[in-house]
C-alpha positions in Angstrom: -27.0 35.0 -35.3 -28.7 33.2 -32.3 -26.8 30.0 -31.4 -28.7 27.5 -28.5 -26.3 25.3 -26.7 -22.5 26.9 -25.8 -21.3 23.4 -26.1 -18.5 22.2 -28.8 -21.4 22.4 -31.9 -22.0 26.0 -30.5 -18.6 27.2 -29.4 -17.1 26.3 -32.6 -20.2 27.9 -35.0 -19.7 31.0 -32.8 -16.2 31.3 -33.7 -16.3 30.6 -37.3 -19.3 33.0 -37.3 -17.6 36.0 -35.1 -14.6 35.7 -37.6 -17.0 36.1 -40.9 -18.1 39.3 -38.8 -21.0 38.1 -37.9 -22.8 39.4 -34.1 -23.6 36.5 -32.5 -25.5 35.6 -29.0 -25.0 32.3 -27.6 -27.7 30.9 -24.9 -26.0 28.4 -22.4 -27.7 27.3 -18.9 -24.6 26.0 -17.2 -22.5 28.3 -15.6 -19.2 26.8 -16.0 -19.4 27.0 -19.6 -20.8 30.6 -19.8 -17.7 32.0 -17.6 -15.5 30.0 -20.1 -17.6 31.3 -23.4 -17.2 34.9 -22.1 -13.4 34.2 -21.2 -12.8 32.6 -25.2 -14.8 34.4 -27.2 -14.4 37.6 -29.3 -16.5 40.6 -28.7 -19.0 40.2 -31.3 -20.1 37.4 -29.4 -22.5 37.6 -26.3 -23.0 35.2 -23.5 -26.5 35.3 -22.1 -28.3 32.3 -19.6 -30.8 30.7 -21.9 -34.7 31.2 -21.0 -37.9 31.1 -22.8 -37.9 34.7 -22.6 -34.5 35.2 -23.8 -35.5 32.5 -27.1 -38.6 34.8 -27.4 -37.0 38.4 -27.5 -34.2 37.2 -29.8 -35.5 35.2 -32.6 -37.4 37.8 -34.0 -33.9 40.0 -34.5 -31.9 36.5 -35.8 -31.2 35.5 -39.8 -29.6 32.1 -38.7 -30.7 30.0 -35.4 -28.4 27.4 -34.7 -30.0 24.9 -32.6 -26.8 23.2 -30.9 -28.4 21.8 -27.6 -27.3 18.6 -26.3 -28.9 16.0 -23.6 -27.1 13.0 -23.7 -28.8 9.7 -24.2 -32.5 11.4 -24.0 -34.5 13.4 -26.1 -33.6 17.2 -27.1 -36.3 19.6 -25.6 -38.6 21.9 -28.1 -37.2 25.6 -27.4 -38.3 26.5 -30.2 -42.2 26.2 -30.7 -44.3 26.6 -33.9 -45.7 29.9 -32.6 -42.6 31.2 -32.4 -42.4 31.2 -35.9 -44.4 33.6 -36.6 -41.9 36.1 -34.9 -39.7 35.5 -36.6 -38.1 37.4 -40.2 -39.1 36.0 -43.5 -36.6 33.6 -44.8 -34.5 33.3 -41.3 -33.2 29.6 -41.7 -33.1 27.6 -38.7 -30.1 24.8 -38.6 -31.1 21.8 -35.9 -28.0 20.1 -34.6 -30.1 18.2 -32.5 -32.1 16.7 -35.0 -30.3 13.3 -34.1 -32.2 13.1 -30.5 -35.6 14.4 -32.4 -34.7 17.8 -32.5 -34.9 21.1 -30.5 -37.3 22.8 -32.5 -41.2 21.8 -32.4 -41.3 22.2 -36.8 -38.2 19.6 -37.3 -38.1 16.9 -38.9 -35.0 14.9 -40.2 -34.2 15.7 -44.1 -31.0 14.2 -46.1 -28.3 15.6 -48.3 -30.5 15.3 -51.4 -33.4 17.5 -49.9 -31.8 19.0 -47.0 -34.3 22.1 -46.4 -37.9 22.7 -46.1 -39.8 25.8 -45.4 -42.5 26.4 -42.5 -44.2 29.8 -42.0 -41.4 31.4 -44.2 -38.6 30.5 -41.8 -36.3 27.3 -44.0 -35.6 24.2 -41.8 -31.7 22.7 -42.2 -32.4 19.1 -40.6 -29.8 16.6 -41.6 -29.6 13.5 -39.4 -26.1 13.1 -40.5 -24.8 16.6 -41.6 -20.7 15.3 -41.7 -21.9 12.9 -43.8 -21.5 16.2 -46.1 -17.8 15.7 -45.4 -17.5 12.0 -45.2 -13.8 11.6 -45.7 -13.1 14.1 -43.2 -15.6 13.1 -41.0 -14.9 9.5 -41.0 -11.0 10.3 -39.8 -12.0 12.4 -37.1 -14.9 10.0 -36.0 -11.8 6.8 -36.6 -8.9 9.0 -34.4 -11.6 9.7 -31.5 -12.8 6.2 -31.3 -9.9 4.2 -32.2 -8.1 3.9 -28.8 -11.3 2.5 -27.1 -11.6 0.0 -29.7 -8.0 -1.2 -29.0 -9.1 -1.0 -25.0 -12.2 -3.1 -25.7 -9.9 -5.7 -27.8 -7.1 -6.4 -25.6 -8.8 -6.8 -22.2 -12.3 -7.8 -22.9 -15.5 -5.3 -23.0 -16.2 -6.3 -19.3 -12.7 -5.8 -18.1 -12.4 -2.4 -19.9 -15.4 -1.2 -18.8 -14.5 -2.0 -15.0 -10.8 0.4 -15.5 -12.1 2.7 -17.7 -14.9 5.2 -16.4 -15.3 6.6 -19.8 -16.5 3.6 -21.4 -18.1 2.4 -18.5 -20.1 5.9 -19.0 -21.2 5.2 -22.3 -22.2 1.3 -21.9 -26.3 2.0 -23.0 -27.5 -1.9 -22.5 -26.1 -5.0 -20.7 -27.8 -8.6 -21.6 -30.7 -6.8 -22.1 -31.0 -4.4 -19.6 -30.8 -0.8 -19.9 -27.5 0.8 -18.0 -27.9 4.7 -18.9 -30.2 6.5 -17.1 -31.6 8.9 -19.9 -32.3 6.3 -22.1 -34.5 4.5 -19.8 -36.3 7.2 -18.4 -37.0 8.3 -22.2 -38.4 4.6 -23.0 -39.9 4.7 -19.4 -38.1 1.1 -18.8 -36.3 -0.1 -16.1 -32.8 1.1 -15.2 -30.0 -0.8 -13.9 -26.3 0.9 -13.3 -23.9 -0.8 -15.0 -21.8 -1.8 -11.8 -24.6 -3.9 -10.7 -23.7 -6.0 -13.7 -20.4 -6.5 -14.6 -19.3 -6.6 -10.8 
């Protein structure tokens, strides 16, 4: 199993994965989280820095790809090319996390729970935009206990106020009267970007 991204999506498919027995390699390019990967994880797991060679000389030996990378606010990049493909075994299934910011792999495309796979050059294609939607109850708690405190923050002072205390909403304002305020967002719609300070003062 060949998992791209040692972030939580990653982490946590590596360790359900090692447990089922599985040998897994997980390709990370920051540092911090590949000491802390290779401090966590069990030994059926390898850490390696993530390059185009490395994606080249291991998909050919993978059954499951796990695409987990993450950029947030701006488009994934394609690590995985068409022509890379061709490499790989004959009914090796390919699961794109990041279908949600266009996907990591060049063949992706966004399916649903009703037709959730499609096949290209013999390699199947698992591209849900929403995959916990496949647990919605579940999902809709865990999204509700994550969020719920901002909400309550944003309520009782105002979003302006809250934003002004609280770096971690101020990190994830996106637009302000019309003007884009995260960086990666307006360099992937190549507008104009204004840092949110500038605007609430």
């Amino acid at each position: 199993m060949l998992i791209l991204g040692g972030g939580t999506v990653g982490r946590n498919a590596a360790l359900v994965a090692a447990g089922m027995g599985a040998q897994v390699t997980i390709l990370e390019v920051d540092p911090r989280k590949i000491r802390h990967l290779s401090d966590i994880m069990p030994r059926n797991v390898q850490i390696l820095y993530s390059t185009e060679y490395a994606i080249r000389e291991l998909l050919p030996r993978a059954d499951l790809v796990i695409s987990a990378v993450l950029k947030p606010g701006a488009r994934a990049p394609h690590l995985i090319r068409r022509e890379h493909l061709g490499t790989m075994k004959e009914g090796a299934v390919i699961v794109d996390v990041a279908i949600d910011q266009g996907g990591s792999t060049e063949t992706s495309r966004p399916t649903t729970h009703n037709e959730p796979v499609y096949t290209v050059e013999g390699v199947v294609h698992y591209c849900v935009a929403n995959m916990p939607g496949a647990v919605p109850r579940t999902s809709t708690w865990g999204l509700t206990s994550a969020t719920l405190p901002y909400v309550l923050r944003l309520a009782d002072m105002g979003w302006p106020d809250a934003v002004r205390e609280h770096e971690g909403l101020r990190r994830g304002v996106n637009l302000v009267e019309g003007r884009l305020t995260y960086p990666a967002v307006a360099q992937a719609f190549q507008m104009p970007y204004t840092p949110v300070e500038e605007l609430i003062g």
